[in-house]
N, C-alpha and C positions, 0 to 999 in steps of 0.2 A: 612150302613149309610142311613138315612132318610134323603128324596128327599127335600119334600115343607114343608115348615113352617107350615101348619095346621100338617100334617103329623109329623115330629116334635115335635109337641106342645102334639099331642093325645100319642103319646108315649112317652114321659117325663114324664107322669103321673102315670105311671104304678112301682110297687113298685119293686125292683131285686128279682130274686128267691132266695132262702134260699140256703145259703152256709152252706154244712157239715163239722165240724170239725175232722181234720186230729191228729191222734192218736199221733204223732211224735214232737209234741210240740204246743205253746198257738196258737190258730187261729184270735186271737182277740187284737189290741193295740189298746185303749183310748187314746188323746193328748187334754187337756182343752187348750186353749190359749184366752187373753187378744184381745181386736180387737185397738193391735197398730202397727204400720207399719211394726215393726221387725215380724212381725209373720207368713207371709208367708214364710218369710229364715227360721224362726224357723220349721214350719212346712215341709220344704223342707229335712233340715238335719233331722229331726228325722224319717220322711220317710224313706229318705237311709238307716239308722241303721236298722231300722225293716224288712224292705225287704232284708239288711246282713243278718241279722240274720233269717229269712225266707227261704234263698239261694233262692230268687223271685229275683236277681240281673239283670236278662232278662227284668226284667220291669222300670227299673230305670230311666230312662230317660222320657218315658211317664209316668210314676206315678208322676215324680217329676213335671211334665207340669200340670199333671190335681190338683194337690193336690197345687199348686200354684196360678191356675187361679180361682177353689173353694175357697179356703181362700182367697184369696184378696176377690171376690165378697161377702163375708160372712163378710168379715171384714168392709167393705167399707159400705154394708147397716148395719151394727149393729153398726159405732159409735155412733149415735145419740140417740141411745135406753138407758135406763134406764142398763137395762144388758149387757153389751159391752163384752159379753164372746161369744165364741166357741169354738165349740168341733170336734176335728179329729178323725175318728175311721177308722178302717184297717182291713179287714176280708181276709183271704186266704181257697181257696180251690183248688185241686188239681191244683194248677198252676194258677187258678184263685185269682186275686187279687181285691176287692172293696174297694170302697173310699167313704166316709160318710164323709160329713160337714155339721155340724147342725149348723144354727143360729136362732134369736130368734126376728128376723122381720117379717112382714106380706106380703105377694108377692108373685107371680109368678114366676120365673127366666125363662125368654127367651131371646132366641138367639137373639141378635140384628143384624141387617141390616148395616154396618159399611163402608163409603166411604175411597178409595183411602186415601185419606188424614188424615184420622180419626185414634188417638192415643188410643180409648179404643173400646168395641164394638166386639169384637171377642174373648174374653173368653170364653162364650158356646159353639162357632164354635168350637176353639181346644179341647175342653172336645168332644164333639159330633166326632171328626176330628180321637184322639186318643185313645177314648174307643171303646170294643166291644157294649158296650151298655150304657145308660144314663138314669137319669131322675130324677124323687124330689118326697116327700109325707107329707104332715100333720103329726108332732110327735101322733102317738097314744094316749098319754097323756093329749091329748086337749091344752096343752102350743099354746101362740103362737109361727110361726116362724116354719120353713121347712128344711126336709135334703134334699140335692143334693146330689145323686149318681152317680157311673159313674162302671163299671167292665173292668177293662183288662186283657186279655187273655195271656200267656205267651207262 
């Protein structure tokens, strides 16, 4: 886990290495969802299903944290946009599990700084908290609007 927030910041930016696909079935699930409130439960259960069906069931619990706290933040900045969609995608490799939310807003996603008292503000923290690794990149396609990654390790 990365210490200081510049530290943090310089390695969020960096893309995941390339996961191999495993000969023993699909290494890849798509999930398009609408940016309305039911969509992070939506994205929650269809997580679980994939990772059954993956037998990645070791990772359930923090896939379902990070792939909750992504979607909402993807959700929350794309209502206002013209495109109020997002997209879930799911890679596995040898035990390793990545997590891609694409939205289609303009931004940075950083950690916020979050007081005692304060109801939002630590979503990156637990993405950062319970991945092996983290971060976001510019679609190659020039589109606006950034994926957040995240990898867990099983």
């Amino acid at each position: 886990m990365t210490s200081s927030p510049a530290a943090r910041a310089d390695a969020a930016q960096h893309r995941p290495r390339q996961l191999r696909s495993l000969a023993d079935g699909p290494s890849r699930a798509v999930l398009d969802l609408a940016a309305r409130a039911t969509a992070p439960g939506r994205a929650r259960a269809w997580t679980r299903r994939i990772l059954w069906e993956w037998q990645l069931t070791s990772v359930w619990d923090a896939a379902e944290l990070v792939v909750s706290e992504l979607s909402t933040n993807a959700i929350l900045v794309s209502r206002p946009l013209a495109r109020p969609v997002i997209r879930l995608t799911l890679t596995r490799d040898e035990g390793d599990l990545a997590i891609f939310v694409r939205d289609y807003c303009r931004g940075t996603p950083r950690p916020a700084t979050a007081g005692d008292e304060d109801e939002n503000g630590r979503g990156l923290l637990l993405v950062e908290a319970m991945s092996s690794r983290w971060g976001w990149y510019a679609p190659e396609d020039g589109t606006p609007g950034k994926v957040v990654w995240a990898v867990l390790s099983s």
